[in-house]
C-alpha positions as CSV (number, residue, x, y, z in Angstrom):
1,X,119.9,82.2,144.8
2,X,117.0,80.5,144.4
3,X,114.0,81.4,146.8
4,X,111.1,79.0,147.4
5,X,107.8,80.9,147.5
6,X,105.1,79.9,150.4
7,X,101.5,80.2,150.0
8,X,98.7,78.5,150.5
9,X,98.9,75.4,148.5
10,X,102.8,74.4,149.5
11,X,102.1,75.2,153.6
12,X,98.9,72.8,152.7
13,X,101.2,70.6,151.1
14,X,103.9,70.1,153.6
15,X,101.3,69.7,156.6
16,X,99.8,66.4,154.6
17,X,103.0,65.3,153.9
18,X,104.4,65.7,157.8
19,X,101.0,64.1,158.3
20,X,101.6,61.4,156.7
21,X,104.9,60.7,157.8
22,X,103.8,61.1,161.6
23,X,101.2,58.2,160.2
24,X,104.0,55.6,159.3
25,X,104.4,52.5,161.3
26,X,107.7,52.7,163.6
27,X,109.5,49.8,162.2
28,X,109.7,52.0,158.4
29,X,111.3,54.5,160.2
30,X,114.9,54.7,159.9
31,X,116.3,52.2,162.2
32,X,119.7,52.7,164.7
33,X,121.8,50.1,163.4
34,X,124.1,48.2,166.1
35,X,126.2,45.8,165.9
36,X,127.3,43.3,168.5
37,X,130.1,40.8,168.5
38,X,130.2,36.7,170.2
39,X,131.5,33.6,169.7
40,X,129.9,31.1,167.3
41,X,127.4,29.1,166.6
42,X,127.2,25.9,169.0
43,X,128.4,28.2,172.0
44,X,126.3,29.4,175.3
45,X,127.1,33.2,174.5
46,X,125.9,33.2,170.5
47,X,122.6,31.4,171.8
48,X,122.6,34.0,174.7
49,X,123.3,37.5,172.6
50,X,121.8,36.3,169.6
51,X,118.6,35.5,171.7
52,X,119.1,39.1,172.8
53,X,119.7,40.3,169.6
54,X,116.1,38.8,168.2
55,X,114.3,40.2,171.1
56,X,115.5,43.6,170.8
57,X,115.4,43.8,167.2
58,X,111.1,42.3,167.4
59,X,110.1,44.8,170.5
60,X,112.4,47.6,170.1
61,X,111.3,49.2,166.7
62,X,113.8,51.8,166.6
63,X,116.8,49.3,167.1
64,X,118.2,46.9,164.8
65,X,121.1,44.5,166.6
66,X,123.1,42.2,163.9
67,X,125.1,39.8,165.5
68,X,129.2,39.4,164.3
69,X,129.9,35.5,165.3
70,X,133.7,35.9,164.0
71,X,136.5,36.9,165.8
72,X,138.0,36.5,169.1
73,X,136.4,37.9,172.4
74,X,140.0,39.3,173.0
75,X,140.1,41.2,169.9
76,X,136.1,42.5,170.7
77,X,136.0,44.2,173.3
78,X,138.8,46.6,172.1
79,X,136.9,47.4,169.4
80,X,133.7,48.2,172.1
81,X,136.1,50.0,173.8
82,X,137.1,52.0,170.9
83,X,133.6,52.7,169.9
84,X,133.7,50.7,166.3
85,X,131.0,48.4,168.0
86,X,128.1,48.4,170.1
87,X,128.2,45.4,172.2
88,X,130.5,42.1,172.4
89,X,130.4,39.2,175.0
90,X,133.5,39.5,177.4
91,X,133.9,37.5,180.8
92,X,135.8,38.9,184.4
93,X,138.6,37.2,183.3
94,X,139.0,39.2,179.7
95,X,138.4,42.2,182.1
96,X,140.6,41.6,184.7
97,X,143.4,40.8,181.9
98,X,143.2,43.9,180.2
99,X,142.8,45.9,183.2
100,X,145.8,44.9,184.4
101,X,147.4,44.7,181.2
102,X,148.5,40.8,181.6
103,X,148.6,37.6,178.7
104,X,147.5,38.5,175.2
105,X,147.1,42.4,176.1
106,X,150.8,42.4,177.9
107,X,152.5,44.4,175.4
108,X,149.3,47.1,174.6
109,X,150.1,50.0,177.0
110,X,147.1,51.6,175.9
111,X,145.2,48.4,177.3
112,X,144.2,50.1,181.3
113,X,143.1,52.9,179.6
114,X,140.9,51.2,177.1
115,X,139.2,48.8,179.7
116,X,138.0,52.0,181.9
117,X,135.8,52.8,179.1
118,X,133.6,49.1,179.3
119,X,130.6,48.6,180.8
120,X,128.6,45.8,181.7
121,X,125.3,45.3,180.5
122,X,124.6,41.9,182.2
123,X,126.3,38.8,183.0
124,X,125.0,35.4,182.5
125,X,126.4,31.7,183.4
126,X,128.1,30.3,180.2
127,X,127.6,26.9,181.3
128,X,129.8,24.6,183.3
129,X,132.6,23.1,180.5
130,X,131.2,19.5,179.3
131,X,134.0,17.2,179.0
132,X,131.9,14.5,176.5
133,X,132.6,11.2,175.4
134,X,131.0,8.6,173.8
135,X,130.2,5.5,176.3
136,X,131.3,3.1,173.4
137,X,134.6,4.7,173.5
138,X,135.4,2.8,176.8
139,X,136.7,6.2,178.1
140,X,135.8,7.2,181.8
141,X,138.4,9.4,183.3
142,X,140.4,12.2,181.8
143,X,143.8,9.8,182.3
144,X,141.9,7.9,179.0
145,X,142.6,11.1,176.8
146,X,146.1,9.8,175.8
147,X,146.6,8.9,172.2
148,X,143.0,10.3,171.3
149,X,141.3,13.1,169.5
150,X,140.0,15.7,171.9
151,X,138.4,19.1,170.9
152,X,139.5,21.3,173.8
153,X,137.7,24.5,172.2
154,X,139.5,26.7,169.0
155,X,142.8,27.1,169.2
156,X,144.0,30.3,170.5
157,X,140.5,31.1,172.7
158,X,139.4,30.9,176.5
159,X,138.4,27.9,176.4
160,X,141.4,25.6,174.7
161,X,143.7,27.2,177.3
162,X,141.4,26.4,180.1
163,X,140.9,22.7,179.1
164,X,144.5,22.4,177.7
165,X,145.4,23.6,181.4
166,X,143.3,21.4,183.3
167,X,144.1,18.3,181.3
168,X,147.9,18.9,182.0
169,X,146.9,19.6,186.0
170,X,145.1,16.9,186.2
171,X,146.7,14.4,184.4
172,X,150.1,15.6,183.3
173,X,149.4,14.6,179.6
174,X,150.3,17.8,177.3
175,X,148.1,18.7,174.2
176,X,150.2,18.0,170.9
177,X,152.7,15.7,172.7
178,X,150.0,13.0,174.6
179,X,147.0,13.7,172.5
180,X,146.3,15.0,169.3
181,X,144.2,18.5,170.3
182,X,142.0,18.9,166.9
183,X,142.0,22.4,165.4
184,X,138.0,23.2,164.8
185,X,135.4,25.6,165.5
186,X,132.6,25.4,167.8
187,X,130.3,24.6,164.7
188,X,132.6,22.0,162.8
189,X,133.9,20.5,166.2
190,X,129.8,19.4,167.0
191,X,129.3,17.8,163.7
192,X,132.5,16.0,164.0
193,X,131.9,14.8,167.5
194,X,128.5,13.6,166.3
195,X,129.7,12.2,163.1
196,X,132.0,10.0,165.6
197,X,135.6,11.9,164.3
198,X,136.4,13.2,167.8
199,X,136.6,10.8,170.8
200,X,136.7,13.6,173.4
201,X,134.3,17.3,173.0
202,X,134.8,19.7,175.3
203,X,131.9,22.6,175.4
204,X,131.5,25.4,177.8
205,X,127.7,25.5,178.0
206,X,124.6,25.7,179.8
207,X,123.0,22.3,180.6
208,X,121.3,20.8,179.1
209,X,123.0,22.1,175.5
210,X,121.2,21.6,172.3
211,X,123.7,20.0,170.4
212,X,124.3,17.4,173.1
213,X,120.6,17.3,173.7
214,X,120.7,16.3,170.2
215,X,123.5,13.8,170.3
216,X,122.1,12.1,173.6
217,X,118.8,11.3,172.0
218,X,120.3,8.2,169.8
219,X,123.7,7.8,171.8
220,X,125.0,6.8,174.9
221,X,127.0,9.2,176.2
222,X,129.1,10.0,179.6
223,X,130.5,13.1,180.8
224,X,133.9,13.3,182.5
225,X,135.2,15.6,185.6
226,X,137.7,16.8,187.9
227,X,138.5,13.6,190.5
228,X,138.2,15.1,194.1
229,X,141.4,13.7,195.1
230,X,142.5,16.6,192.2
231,X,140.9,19.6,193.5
232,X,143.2,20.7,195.9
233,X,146.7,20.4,192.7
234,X,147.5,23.8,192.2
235,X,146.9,23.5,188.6
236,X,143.4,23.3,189.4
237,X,143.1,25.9,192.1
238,X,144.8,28.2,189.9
239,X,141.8,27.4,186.9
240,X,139.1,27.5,189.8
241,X,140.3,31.0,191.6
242,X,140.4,32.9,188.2
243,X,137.9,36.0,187.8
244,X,134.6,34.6,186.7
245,X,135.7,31.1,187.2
246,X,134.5,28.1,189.5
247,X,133.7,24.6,190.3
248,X,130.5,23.4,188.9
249,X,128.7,20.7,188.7
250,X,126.5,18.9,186.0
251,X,124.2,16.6,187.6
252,X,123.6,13.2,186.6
253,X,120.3,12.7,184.5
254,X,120.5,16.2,183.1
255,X,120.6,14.4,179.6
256,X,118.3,11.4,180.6
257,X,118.9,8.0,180.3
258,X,121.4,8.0,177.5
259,X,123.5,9.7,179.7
260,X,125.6,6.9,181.7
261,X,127.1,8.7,185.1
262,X,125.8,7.1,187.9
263,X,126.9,10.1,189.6
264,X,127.0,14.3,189.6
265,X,130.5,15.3,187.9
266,X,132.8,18.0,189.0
267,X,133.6,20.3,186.8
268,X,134.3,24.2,185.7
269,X,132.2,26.8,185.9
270,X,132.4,29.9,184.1
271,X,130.7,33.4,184.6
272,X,130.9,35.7,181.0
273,X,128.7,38.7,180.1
274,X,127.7,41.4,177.5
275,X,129.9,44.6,177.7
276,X,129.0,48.3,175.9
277,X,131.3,51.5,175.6
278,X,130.3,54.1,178.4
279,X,129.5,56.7,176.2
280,X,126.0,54.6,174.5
281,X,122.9,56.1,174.8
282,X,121.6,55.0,178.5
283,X,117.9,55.0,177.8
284,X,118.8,52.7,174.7
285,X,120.7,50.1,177.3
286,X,117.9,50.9,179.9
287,X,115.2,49.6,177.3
288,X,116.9,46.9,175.7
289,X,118.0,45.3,179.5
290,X,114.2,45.3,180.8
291,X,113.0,43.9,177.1
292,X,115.6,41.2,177.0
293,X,114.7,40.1,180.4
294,X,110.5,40.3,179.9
295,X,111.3,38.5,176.7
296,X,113.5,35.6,178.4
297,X,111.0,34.8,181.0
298,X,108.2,34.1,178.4
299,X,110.8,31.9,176.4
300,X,112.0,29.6,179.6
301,X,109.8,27.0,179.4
302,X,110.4,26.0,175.4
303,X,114.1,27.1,175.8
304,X,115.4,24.6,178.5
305,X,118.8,26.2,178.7
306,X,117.4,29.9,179.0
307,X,116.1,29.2,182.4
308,X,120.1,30.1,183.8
309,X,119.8,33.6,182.4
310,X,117.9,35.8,185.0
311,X,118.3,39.5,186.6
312,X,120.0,37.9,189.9
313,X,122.4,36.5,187.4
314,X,123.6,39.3,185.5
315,X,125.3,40.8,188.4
316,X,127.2,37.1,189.4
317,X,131.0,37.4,189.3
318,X,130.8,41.2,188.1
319,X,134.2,43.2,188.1
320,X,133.4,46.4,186.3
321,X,130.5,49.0,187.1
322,X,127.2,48.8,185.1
323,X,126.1,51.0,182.4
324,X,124.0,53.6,184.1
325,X,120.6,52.2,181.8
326,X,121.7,48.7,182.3
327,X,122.1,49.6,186.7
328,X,118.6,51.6,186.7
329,X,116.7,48.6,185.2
330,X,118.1,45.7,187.3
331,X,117.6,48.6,190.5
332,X,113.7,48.4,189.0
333,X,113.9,44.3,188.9
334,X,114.4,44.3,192.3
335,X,118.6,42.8,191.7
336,X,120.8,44.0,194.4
337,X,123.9,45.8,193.0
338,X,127.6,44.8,194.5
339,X,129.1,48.4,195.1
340,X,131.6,47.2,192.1
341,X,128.5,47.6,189.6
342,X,128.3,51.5,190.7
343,X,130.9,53.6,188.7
């Protein structure tokens, strides 16, 4: 076997080279790559985690978040729960469902097991669903839906079941059968809505969105809710008590005076969150949690729809414990911490 022979010059040599390396900025060091899974583009929790995403990856040197905008939230966090990724977007209702092994995760025995190994990072409001038509349309109450196009969200996601649900409740007009419920994504859905090819666009979102922002600026527009003579049908109730879930309201004037409610609508609410496996590095969670944070409050004031993302927040609606780094950083913030938040 080959032996390497010190002396002078090659201990010399080593030192300026551990020098030098000691000398390189942090960002060419190796990088931890992570990745982190949410819904796509057009959606409150992509603008959200990939908002956390860019500030983690600009302060945090040593980390490097890419974002995965495919895929179900259903399908996600089991792979966070089986380690194969970092973080995802889930919501108390996801959580609850698993838990309790009920709906898509009904026939996964392995499901209970799999959920005690999520933790929350933080949860933020996903908006309050906008129910969007155009004010050309002649449409002003959700009994106008029949015989029209109506984005209720992609098929087979949260949010088509929860408009497809309340529609029914509310109305008793059935997607398919009534209405024609367009198959899109969140992306293609927003162009076709503003391209005029959908008379009804429902979005889960903080107010005020950008794409309807954007819409609003050169059309009239009007926004359509739950009637109060509806909110005691069980059908509602049943949308409104769900883990996570709520009435909301979306205040007239929220997209100025293109927008032609005379008065606040009534509408869902809905609570989601980012989730990590229990076994990821705490001081990493710990860091990444106070940076986000710093790094939102700078950004409220030229990101409008930031503003409903704060520390008090990220404990709303919680029904799982906290990662220890995410707990010790909202503890330093000053957030109280429901006892559920403590594993």
């Amino acid at each position: 076997m080959k032996t390497t022979k010190l002396n002078r010059r090659s201990v010399l040599a080593s030192a300026v080279a551990a020098s030098a390396l000691a000398a390189l900025p942090r960002a060419a060091m190796a990088k931890e790559l992570l990745r982190m899974s949410t819904l796509g583009p057009g959606t409150t929790p992509n603008l959200v985690m990939t908002t956390f995403a860019n500030i983690v990856n600009r302060e945090l040197p040593d980390y490097e978040i890419q974002v995965n905008a495919t895929g179900a939230a259903t399908r996600h966090v089991l792979e966070v729960a089986a380690g194969k990724t970092a973080f995802c977007m889930s919501s108390p209702s996801v959580n609850a469902l698993m838990a309790n092994q009920k709906a898509m995760y009904a026939k996964m025995d392995q499901a209970p097991e799999l959920a005690k190994k999520l933790r929350a990072v933080l949860n933020f409001p996903m908006g309050v669903y906008h129910i969007a038509v155009y004010e050309s349309s002649g449409i002003t109450s959700l009994n106008d839906i029949a015989g029209k196009r109506v984005f209720l969200g992609p098929p087979g996601g949260a949010a088509y079941s929860t408009m497809e649900r309340l529609f029914q409740a509310v109305t008793g007009l059935e997607a398919g059968k009534d209405y024609e419920a367009v198959k899109l994504g969140w992306d293609a859905a927003a162009a076709s809505f503003q391209d005029g090819n959908l008379d009804v666009y429902c979005n889960p979102t903080n107010a005020p969105s950008p794409v309807l922002t954007q819409i609003a600026v050169t059309n009239a527009v009007r926004f359509l809710g739950i009637p109060e003579d509806k909110l005691e049908v069980e059908g509602v109730k049943a949308l409104v008590n769900r883990p996570g879930f709520g009435l909301g309201t979306l205040p007239a004037g929220t997209y100025g005076e293109n927008q032609k409610n005379d008065s606040d609508t009534t509408t869902l609410r809905v609570t989601v969150g980012i989730v990590t496996n229990e076994t990821v590095d705490e001081e990493m969670v710990y860091e990444m949690t106070k940076t986000f944070f710093a790094g939102v409050a700078e950004m409220g004031e030229s990101a409008p729809w930031l503003k409903a993302v704060n520390p008090e927040g990220a404990v709303a609606d919680l029904n799982m414990p906290l990662h220890p780094g995410a707990l010790r950083a909202l503890e330093e913030m000053g957030v109280t911490i429901p006892d559920v938040g403590r594993s």
